[in-house]
C-alpha positions as CSV (number, residue, x, y, z in Angstrom):
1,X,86.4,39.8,11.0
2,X,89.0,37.5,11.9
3,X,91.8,39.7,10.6
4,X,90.4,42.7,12.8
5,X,90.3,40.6,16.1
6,X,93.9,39.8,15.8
7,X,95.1,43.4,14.8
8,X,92.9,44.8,17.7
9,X,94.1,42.0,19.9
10,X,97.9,42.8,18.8
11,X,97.7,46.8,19.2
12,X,96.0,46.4,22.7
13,X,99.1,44.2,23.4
14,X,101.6,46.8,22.2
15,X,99.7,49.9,23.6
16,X,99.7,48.3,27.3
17,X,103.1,46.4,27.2
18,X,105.1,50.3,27.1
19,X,102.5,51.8,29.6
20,X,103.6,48.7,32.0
21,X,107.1,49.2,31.2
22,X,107.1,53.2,32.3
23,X,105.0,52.4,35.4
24,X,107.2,49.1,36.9
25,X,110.7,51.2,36.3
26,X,110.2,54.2,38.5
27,X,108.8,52.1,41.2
28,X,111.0,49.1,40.6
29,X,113.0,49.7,43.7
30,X,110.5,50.4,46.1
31,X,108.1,47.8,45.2
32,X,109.5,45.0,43.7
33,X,108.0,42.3,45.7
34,X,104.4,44.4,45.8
35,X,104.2,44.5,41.6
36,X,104.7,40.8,41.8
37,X,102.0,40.1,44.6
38,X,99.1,42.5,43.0
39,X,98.9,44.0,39.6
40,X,98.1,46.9,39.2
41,X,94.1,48.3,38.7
42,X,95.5,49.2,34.6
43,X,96.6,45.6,34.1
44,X,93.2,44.6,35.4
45,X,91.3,46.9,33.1
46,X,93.6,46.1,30.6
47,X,93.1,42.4,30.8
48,X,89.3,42.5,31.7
49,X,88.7,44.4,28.0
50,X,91.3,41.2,26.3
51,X,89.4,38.7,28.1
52,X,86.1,40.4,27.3
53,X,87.3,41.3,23.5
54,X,87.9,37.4,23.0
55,X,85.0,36.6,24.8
56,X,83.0,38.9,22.8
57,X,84.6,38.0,19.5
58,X,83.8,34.6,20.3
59,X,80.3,35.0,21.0
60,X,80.4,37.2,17.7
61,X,81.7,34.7,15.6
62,X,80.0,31.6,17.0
63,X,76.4,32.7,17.8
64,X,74.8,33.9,15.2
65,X,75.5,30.4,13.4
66,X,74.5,28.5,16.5
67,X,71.4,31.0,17.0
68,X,70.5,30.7,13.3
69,X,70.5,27.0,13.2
70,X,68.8,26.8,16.1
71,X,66.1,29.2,14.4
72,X,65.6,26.6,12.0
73,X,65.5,23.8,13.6
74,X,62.8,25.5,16.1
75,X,61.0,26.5,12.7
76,X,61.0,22.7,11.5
77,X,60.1,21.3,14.8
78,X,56.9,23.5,14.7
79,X,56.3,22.9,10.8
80,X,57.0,19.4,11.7
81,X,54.3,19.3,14.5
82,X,51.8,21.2,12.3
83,X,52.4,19.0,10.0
84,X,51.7,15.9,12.6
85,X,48.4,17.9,14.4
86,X,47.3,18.0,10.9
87,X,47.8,14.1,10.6
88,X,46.1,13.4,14.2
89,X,43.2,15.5,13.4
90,X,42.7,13.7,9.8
91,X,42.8,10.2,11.7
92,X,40.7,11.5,14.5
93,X,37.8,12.9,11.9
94,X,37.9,9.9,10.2
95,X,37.7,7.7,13.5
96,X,35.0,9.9,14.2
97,X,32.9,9.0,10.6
98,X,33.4,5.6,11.0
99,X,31.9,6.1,14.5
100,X,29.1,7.7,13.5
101,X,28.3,5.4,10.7
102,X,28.9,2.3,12.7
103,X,25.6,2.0,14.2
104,X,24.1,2.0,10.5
105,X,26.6,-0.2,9.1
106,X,26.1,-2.9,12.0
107,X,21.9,-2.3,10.9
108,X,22.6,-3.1,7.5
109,X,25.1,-6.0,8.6
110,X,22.0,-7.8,10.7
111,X,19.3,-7.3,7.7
112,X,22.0,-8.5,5.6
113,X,22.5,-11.4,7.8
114,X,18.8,-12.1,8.5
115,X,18.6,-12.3,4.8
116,X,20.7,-14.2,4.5
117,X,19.5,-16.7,7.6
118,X,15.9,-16.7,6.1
119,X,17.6,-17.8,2.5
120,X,19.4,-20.3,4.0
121,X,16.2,-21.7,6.2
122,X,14.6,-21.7,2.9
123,X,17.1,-24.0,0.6
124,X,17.4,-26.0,3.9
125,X,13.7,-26.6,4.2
126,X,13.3,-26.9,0.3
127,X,16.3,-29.7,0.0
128,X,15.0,-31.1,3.7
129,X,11.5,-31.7,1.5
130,X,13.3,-32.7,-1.3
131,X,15.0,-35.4,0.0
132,X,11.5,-36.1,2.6
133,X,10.2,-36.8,-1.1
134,X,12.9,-39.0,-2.3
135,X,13.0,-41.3,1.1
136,X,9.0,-41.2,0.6
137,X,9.1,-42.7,-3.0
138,X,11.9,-45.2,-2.0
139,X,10.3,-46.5,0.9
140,X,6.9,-46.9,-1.4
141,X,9.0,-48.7,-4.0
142,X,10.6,-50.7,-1.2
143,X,7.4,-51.7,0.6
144,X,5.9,-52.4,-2.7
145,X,8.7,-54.7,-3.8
146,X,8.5,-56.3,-0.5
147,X,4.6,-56.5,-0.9
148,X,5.1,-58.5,-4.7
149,X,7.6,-61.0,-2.8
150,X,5.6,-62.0,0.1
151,X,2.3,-62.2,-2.3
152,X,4.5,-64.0,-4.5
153,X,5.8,-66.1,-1.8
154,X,2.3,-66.3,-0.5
155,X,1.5,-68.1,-4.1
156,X,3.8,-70.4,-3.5
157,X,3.1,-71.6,-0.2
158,X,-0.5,-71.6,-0.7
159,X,0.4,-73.5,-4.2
160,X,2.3,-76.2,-2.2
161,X,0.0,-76.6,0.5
162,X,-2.9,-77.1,-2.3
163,X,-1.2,-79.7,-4.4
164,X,0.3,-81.5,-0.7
165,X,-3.9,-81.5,0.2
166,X,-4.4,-82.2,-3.1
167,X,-2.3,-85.5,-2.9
168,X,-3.1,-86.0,0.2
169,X,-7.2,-86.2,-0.8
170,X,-6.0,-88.3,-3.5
171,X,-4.3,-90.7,-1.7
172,X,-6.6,-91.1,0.4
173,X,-9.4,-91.8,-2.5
174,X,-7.1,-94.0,-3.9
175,X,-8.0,-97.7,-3.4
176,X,-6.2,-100.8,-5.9
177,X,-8.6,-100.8,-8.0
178,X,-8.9,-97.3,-8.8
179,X,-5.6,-97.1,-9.3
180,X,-5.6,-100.1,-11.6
181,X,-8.6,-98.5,-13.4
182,X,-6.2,-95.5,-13.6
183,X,-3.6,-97.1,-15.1
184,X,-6.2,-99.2,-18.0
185,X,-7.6,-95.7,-18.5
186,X,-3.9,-94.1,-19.7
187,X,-2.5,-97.3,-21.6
188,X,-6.0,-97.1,-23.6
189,X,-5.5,-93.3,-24.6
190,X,-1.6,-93.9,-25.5
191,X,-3.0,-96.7,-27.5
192,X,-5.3,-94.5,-29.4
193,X,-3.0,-91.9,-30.0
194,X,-0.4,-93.9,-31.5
195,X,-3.0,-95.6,-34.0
C-alpha cells in the first residue's frame, strides 16, 4: 500500500510537471509576472488531488488502526461496565437480604439477650443467697461465741463477787475465838492424819 502511494504520488508528479512546462513556454513572454502571481486552475486541481491523495492515504493508513482500537477499547469499557453493573447489583441484593432479615435478626438478638439477662439475674440472686447464707451462719457462730464469753465472763464475775460476799460474811462472823477454835480444829485433824 505504501509502495502504490509513492508510485501514484511520483507519476502524478511527472504527468503534471511536462503539462506545466508546454503551458508556461508559449505564454512565457506575455505573462511572466501573471504565472508567478496566480497559478493556474490545472496546478490547483493538480495540487488539490496530491494534497487530497496524501490526505487520503493518510487517513487510509492510519484509521482503520486508530478506529479498530478504539472499537476495542469501546467494547471493553462496556464489558467492563457490565461487568461492574453486575457487581453493584450483587452488593445491592445482598444489602437488600440483610435488610430484610435485620428486623428478625435484631428479634432474635433481644430474646437472646433477655435470656441471657434472666440467666444472669438468676446466678446473681442464687450467689446473692448463697452468700445471704454464709453471712447468716457466721454471724450465728459469731453471736454465739460472743454469747459463751460473756456467760463465761458472767461466771466469773458472779464467781468473784460470791467468794468477795463470801469473805466478806465470814469476816464478819469471825470473832477471836472462833478463829482460835478454827485454828484448834485444823491442828487436831493434821494430828490425826499423820498418826
Amino acid at each position: 500500500m505504501k509502495r502504490l502511494a509513492s508510485v501514484a504520488i511520483v507519476l502524478g508528479l511527472a504527468v503534471l510537471a511536462p503539462v506545466r512546462q508546454a503551458r508556461a513556454a508559449p505564454d512565457a513572454a506575455e505573462t511572466g509576472a501573471q504565472d508567478e502571481q496566480e497559478p493556474s486552475p490545472i496546478w490547483k486541481w493538480a495540487n488539490f488531488v496530491l494534497l487530497a491523495g496524501g490526505l487520503g492515504y493518510l487517513v487510509a493508513k492510519n484509521a482503520p488502526a486508530f478506529f479498530a482500537a478504539r472499537s476495542r477499547k469501546i467494547v471493553e469499557d462496556i464489558a467492563n461496565a457490565g461487568k461492574l453493573r453486575e457487581e453493584a447489583e450483587a452488593r445491592a441484593a445482598d444489602v437488600a437480604r440483610r435488610l430484610a432479615n435485620l428486623e428478625p435478626e435484631i428479634a432474635a438478638l433481644r430474646s437472646q439477650s433477655q435470656t441471657a439477662i434472666a440467666v444472669e439475674t438468676e446466678r446473681l440472686k442464687a450467689h446473692a443467697s448463697s452468700e445471704i447464707a454464709k453471712i447468716q451462719a457466721q454471724a450465728e457462730r459469731e453471736i454465739e461465741a460472743a454469747g459463751k464469753a460473756a456467760r463465761t465472763q458472767l461466771r466469773r464475775f458472779s464467781a468473784r463477787l460470791a467468794i468477795g460476799l463470801a469473805q466478806h460474811k465470814i469476816e464478819a462472823r469471825m470473832t477471836p475465838e472462833t478463829e482460835a477454835g478454827l485454828v484448834r480444829g485444823f491442828v487436831h485433824d493434821l494430828g490425826a492424819r499423820n498418826s
